[in-house]
mmCIF file of the C-alpha atoms, coordinates in Angstrom:
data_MODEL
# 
_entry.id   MODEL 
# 
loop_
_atom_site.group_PDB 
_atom_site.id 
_atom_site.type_symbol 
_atom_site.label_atom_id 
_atom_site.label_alt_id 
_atom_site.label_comp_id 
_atom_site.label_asym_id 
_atom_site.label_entity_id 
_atom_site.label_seq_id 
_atom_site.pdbx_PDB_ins_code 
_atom_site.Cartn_x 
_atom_site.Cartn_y 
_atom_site.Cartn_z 
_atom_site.occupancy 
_atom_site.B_iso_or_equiv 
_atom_site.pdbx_formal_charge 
_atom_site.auth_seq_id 
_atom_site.auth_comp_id 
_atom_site.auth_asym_id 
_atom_site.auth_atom_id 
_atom_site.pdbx_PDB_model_num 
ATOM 1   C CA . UNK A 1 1   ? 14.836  -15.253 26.486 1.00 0.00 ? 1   UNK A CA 1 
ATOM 2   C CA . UNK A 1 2   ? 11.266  -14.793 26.370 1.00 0.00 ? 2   UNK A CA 1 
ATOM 3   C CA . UNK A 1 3   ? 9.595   -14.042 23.341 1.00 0.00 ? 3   UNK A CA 1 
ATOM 4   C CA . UNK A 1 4   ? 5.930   -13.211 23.722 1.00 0.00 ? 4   UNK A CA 1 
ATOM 5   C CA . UNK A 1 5   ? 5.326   -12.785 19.909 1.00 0.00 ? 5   UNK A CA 1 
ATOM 6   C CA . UNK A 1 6   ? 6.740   -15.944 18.986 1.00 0.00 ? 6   UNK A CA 1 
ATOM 7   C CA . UNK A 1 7   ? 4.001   -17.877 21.074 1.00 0.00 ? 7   UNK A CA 1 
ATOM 8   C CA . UNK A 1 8   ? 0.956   -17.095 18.143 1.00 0.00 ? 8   UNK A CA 1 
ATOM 9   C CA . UNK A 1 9   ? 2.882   -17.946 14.933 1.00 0.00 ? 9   UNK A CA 1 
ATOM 10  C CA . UNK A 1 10  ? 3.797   -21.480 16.851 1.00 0.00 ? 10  UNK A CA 1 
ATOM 11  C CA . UNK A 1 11  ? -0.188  -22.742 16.742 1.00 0.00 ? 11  UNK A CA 1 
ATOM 12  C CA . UNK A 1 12  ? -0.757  -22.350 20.658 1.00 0.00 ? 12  UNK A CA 1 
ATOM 13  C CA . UNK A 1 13  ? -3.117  -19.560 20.215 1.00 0.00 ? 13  UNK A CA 1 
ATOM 14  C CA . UNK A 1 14  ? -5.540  -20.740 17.356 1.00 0.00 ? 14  UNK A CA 1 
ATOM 15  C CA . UNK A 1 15  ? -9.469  -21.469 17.299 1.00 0.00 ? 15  UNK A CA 1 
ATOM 16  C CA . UNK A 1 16  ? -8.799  -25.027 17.316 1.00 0.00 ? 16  UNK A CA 1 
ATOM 17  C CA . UNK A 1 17  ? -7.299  -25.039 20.814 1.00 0.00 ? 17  UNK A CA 1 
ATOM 18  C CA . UNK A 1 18  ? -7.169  -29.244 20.847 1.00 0.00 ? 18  UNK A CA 1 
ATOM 19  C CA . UNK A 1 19  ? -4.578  -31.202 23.109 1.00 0.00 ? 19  UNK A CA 1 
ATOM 20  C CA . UNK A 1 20  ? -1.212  -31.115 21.470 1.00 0.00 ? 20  UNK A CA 1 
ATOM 21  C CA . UNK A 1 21  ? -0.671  -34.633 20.288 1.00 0.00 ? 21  UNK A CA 1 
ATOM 22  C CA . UNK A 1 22  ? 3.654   -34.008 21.689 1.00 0.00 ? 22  UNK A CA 1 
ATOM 23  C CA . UNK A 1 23  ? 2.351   -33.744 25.104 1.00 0.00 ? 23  UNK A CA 1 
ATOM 24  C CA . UNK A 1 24  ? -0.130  -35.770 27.334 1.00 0.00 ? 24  UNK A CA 1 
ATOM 25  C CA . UNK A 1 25  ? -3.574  -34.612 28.163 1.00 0.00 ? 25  UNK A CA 1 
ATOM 26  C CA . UNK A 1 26  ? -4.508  -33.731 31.710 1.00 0.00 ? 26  UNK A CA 1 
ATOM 27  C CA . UNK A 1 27  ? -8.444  -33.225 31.325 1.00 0.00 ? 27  UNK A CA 1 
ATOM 28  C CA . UNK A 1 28  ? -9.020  -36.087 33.121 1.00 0.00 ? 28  UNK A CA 1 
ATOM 29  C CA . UNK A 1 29  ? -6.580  -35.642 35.891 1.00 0.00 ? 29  UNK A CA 1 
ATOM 30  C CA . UNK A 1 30  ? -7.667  -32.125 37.024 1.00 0.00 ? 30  UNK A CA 1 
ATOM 31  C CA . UNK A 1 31  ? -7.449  -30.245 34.211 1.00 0.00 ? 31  UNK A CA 1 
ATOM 32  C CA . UNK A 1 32  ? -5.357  -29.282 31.436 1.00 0.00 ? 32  UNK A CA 1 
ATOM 33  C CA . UNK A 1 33  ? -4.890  -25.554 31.597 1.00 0.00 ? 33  UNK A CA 1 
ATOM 34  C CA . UNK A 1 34  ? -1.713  -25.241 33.414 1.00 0.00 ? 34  UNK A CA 1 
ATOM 35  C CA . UNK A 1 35  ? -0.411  -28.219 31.126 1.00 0.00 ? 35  UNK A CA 1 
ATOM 36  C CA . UNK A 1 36  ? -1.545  -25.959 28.284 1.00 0.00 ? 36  UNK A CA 1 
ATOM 37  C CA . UNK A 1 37  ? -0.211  -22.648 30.065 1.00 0.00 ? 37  UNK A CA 1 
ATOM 38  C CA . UNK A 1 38  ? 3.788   -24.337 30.673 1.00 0.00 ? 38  UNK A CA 1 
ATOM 39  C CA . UNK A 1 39  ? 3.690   -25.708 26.942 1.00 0.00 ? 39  UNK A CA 1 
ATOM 40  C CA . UNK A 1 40  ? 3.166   -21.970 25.808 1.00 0.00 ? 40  UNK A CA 1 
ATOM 41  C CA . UNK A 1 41  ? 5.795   -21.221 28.274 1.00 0.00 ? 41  UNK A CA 1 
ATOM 42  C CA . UNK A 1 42  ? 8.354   -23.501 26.936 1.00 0.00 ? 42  UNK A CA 1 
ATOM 43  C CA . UNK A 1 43  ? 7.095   -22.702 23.458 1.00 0.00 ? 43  UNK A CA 1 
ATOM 44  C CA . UNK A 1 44  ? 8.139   -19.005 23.916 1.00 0.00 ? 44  UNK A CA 1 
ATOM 45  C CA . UNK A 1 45  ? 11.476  -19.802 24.867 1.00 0.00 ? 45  UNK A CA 1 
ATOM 46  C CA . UNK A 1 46  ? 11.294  -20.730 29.026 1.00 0.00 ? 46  UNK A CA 1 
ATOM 47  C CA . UNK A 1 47  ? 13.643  -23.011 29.909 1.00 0.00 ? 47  UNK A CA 1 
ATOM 48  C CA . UNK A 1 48  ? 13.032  -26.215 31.542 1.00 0.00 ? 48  UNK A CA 1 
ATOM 49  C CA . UNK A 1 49  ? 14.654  -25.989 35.021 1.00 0.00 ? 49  UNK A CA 1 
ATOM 50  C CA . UNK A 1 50  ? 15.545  -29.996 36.239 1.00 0.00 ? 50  UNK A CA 1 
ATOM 51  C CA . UNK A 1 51  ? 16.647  -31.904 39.146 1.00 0.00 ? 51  UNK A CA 1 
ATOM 52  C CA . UNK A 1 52  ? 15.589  -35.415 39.225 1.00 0.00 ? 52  UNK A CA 1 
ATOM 53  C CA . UNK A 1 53  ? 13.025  -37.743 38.238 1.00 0.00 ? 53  UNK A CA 1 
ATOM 54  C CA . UNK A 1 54  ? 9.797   -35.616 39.380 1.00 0.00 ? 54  UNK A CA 1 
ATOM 55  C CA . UNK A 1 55  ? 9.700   -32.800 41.737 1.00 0.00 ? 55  UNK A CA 1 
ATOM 56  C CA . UNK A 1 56  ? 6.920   -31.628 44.076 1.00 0.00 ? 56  UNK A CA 1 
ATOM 57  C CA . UNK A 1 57  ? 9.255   -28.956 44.523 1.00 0.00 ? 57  UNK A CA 1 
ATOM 58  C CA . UNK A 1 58  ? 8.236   -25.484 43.057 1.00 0.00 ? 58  UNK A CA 1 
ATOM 59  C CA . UNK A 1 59  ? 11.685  -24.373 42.396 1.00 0.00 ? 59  UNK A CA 1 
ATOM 60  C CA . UNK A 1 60  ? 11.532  -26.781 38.689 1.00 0.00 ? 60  UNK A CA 1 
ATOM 61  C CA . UNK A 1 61  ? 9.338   -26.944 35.862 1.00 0.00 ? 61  UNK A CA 1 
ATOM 62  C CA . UNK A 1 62  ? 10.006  -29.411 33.241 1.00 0.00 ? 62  UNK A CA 1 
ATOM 63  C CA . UNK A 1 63  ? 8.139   -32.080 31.389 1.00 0.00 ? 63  UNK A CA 1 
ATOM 64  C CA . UNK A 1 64  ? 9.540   -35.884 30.024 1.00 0.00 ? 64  UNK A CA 1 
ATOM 65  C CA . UNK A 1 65  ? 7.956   -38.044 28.062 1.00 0.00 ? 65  UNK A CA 1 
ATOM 66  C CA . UNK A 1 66  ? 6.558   -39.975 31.160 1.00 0.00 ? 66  UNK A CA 1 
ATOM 67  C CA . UNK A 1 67  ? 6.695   -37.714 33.896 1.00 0.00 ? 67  UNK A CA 1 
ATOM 68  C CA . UNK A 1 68  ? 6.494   -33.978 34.766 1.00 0.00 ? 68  UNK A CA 1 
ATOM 69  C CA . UNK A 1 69  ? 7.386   -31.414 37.743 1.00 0.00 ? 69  UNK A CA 1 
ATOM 70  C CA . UNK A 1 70  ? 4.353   -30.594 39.723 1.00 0.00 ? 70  UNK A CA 1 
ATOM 71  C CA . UNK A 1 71  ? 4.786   -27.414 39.022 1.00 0.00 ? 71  UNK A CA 1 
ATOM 72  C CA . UNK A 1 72  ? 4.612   -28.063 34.796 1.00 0.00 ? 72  UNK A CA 1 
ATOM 73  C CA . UNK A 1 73  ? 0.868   -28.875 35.879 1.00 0.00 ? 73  UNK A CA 1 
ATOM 74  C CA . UNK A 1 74  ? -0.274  -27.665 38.936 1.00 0.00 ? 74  UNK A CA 1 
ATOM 75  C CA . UNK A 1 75  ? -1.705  -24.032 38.817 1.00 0.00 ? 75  UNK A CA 1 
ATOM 76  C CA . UNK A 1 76  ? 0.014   -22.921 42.379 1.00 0.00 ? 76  UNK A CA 1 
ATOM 77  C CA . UNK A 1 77  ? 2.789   -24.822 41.321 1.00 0.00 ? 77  UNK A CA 1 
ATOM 78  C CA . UNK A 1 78  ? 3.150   -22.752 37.704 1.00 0.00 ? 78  UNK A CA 1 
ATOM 79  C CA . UNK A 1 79  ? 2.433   -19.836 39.470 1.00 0.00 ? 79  UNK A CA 1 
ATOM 80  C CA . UNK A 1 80  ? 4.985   -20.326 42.048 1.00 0.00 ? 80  UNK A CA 1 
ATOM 81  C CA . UNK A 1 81  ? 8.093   -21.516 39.897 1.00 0.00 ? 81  UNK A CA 1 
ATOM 82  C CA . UNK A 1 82  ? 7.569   -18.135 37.554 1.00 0.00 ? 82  UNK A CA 1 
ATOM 83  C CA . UNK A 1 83  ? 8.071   -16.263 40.482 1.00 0.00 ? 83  UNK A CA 1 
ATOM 84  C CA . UNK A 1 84  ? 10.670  -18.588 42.508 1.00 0.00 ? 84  UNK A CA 1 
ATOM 85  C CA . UNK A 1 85  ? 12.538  -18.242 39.307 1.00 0.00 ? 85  UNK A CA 1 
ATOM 86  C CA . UNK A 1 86  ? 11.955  -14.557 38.602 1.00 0.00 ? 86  UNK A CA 1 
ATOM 87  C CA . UNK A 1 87  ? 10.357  -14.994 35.121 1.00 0.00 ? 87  UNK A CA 1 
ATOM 88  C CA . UNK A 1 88  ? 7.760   -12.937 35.592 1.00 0.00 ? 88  UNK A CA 1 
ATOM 89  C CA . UNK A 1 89  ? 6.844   -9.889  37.896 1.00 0.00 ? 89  UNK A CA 1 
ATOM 90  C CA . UNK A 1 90  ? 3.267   -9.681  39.170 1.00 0.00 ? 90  UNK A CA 1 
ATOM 91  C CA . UNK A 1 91  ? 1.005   -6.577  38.098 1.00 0.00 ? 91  UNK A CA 1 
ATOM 92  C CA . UNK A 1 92  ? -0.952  -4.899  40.392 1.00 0.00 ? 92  UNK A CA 1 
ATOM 93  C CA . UNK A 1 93  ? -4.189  -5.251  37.933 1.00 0.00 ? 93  UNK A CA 1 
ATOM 94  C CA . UNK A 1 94  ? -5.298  -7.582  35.310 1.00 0.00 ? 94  UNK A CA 1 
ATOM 95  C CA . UNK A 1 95  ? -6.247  -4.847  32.726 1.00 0.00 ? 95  UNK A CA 1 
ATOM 96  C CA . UNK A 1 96  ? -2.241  -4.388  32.150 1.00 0.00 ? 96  UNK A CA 1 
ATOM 97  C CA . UNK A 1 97  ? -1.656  -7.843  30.943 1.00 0.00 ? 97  UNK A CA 1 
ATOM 98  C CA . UNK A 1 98  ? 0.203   -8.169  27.515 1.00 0.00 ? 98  UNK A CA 1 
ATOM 99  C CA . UNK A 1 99  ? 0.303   -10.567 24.517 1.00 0.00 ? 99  UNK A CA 1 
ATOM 100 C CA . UNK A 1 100 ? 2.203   -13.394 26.295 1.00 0.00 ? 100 UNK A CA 1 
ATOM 101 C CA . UNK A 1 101 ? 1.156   -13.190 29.870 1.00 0.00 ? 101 UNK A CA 1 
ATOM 102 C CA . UNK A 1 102 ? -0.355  -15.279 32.000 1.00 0.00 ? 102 UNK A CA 1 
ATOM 103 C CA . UNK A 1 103 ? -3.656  -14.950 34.477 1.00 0.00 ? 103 UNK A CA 1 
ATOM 104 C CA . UNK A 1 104 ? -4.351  -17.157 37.348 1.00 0.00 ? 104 UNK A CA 1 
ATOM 105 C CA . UNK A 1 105 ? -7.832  -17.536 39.347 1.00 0.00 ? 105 UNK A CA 1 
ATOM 106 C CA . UNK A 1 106 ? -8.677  -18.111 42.755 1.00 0.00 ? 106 UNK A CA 1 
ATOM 107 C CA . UNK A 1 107 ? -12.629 -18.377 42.670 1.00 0.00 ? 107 UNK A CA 1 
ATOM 108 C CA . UNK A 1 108 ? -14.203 -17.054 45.654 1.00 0.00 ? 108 UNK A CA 1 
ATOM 109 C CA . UNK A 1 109 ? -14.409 -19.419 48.447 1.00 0.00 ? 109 UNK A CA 1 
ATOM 110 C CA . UNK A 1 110 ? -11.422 -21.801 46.743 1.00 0.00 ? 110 UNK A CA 1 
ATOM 111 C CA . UNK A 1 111 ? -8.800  -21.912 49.102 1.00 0.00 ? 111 UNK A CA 1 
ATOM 112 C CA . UNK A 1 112 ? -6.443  -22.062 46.144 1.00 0.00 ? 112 UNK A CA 1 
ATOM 113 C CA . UNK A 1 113 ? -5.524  -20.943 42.288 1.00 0.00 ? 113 UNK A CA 1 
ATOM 114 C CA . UNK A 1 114 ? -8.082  -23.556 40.335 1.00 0.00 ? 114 UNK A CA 1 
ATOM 115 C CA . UNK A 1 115 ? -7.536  -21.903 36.606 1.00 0.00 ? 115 UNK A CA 1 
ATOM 116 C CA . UNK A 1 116 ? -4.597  -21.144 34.559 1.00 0.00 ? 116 UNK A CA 1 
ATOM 117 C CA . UNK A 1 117 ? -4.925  -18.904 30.928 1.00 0.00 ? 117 UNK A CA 1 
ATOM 118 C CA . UNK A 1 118 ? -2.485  -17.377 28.613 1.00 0.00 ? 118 UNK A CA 1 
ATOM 119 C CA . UNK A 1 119 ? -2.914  -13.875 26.937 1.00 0.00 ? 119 UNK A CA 1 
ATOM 120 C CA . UNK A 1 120 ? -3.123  -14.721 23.410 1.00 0.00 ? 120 UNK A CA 1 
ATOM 121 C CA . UNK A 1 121 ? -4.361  -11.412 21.804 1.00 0.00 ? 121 UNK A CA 1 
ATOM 122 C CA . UNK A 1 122 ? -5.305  -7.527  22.884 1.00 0.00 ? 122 UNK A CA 1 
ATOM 123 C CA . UNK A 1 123 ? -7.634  -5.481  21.145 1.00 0.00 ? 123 UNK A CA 1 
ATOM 124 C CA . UNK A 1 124 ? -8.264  -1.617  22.824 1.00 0.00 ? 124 UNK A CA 1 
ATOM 125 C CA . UNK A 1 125 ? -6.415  -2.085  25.756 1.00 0.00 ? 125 UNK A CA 1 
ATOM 126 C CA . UNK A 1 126 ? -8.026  -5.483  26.856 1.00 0.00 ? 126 UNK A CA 1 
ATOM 127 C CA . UNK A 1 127 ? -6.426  -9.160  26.802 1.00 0.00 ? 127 UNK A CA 1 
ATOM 128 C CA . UNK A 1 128 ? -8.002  -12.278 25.788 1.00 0.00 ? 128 UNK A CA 1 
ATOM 129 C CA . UNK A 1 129 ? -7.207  -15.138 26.946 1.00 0.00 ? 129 UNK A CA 1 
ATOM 130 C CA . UNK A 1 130 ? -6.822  -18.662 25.099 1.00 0.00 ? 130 UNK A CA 1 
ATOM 131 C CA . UNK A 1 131 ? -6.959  -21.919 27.798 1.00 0.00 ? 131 UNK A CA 1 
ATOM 132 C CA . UNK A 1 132 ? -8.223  -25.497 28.042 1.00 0.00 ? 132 UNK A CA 1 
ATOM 133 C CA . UNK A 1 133 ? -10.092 -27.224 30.033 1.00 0.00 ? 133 UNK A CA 1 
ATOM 134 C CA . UNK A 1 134 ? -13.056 -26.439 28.387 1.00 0.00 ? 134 UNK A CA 1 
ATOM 135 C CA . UNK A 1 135 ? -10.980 -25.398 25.247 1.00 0.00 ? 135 UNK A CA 1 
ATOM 136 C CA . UNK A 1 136 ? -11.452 -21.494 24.689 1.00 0.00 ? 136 UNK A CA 1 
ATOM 137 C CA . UNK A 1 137 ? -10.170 -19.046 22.183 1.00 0.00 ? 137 UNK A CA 1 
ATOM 138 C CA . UNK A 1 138 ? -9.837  -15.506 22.934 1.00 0.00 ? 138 UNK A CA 1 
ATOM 139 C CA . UNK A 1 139 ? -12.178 -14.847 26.186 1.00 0.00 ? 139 UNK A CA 1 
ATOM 140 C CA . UNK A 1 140 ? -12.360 -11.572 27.093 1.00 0.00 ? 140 UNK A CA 1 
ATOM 141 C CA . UNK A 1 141 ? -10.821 -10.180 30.382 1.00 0.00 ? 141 UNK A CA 1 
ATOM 142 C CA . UNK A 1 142 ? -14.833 -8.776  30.739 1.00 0.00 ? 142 UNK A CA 1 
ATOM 143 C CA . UNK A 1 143 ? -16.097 -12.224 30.142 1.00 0.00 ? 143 UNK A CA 1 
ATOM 144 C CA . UNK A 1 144 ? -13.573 -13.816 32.711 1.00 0.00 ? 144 UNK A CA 1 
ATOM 145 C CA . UNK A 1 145 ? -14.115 -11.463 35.617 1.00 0.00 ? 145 UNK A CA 1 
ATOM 146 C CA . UNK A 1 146 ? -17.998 -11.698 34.741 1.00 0.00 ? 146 UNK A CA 1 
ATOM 147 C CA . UNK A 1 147 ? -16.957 -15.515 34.655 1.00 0.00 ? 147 UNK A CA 1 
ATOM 148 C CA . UNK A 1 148 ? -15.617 -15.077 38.294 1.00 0.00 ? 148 UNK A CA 1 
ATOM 149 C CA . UNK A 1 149 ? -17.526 -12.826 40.588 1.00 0.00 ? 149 UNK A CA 1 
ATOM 150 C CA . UNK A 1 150 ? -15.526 -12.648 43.703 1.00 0.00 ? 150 UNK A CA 1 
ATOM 151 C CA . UNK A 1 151 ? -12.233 -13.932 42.918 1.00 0.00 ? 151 UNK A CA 1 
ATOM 152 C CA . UNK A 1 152 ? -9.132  -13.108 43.425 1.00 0.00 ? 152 UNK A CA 1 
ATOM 153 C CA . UNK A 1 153 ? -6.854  -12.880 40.389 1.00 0.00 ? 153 UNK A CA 1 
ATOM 154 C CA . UNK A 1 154 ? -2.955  -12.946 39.843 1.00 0.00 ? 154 UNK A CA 1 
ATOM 155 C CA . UNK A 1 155 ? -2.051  -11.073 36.730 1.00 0.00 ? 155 UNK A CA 1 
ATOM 156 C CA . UNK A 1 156 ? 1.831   -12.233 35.866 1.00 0.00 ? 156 UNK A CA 1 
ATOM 157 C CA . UNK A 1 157 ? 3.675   -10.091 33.699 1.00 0.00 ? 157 UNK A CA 1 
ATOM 158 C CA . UNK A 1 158 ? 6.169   -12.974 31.994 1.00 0.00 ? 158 UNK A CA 1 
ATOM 159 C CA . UNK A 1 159 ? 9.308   -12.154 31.592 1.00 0.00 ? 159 UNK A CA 1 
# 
C-alpha cells in the first residue's frame, strides 16, 4: 500500500535534495529526476515489479545494485508502468495533485515526457514539487507552468 505521508518523514522531500548515496546517480546519463521520482515511489511503499535481468519493458519497475528497469529511470517509462500497473489514476488538471503525487512534462515541441517531479508539500490548494536534475525543493505548480509555457502536463494521482 501506498502511503503518501510516509514519503516526507523518510528525507526524500528536504532542502538538501542531494543524490541518495543507496542509489546511483543519473545526472550524467539524462537526468536524475525519474531516478529520484521511483526512489520516492519505492520509499512510500510501491513495490518493485521483476522479471529478469533488465527490462525495456514498461510493464516492471525495479532497481539492483547494478542494473535497473527502463522504466525505474526513464520518464515515459515511469509514467507508463504506474499506469500499466494501475497505481495511479490520471487527473484531468494539475491543480488537484496531492502530497505524494507525481507530475510529468512534455515541453512544447518535445515529442516526449522530458521531466519527472514529486508533490512534496501543498499550501492553499497548490502543490510543490521537490525533483533533481537541477536539485529543487518545493517549486510551485505557478513557477512550473510559468517554467513551461506550452506544455503538456500529466498530473498522476498515485495510488
Amino acid at each position: 500500500m501506498y502511503c503518501m505521508m510516509c514519503i516526507p518523514s523518510l528525507g526524500f522531500y528536504t532542502s538538501d535534495v542531494y543524490p541518495n548515496a543507496q542509489y546511483r546517480n543519473f545526472d550524467k546519463r539524462g537526468g536524475d529526476c525519474t531516478n529520484f521520482a521511483s526512489q520516492a515511489l519505492y520509499a512510500g511503499g510501491w513495490k518493485m515489479k521483476r522479471k529478469g535481468s533488465y527490462e525495456k519493458d514498461y510493464n516492471y519497475w525495479w532497481y539492483a545494485k547494478t542494473t535497473q528497469s527502463k522504466s525505474w529511470v526513464n520518464v515515459v517509462g515511469l509514467g507508463s508502468f504506474a499506469r500499466l500497473s494501475h497505481r495511479c489514476s490520471m487527473l484531468n488538471n494539475v491543480w488537484k495533485l496531492r502530497l505524494g503525487d507525481m507530475l510529468q512534462v512534455q515541453p512544447q515541441g518535445s515529442k516526449v515526457k522530458t521531466h519527472t517531479m514529486m508533490v512534496s508539500y501543498v499550501k492553499n490548494g497548490e502543490p510543490y514539487f521537490t525533483y533533481r536534475s537541477k536539485s529543487s525543493y518545493r517549486v510551485s505548480l505557478s513557477t512550473v507552468l510559468k517554467k513551461y509555457p506550452g506544455a503538456k502536463f500529466f498530473a498522476y494521482d498515485i495510488q
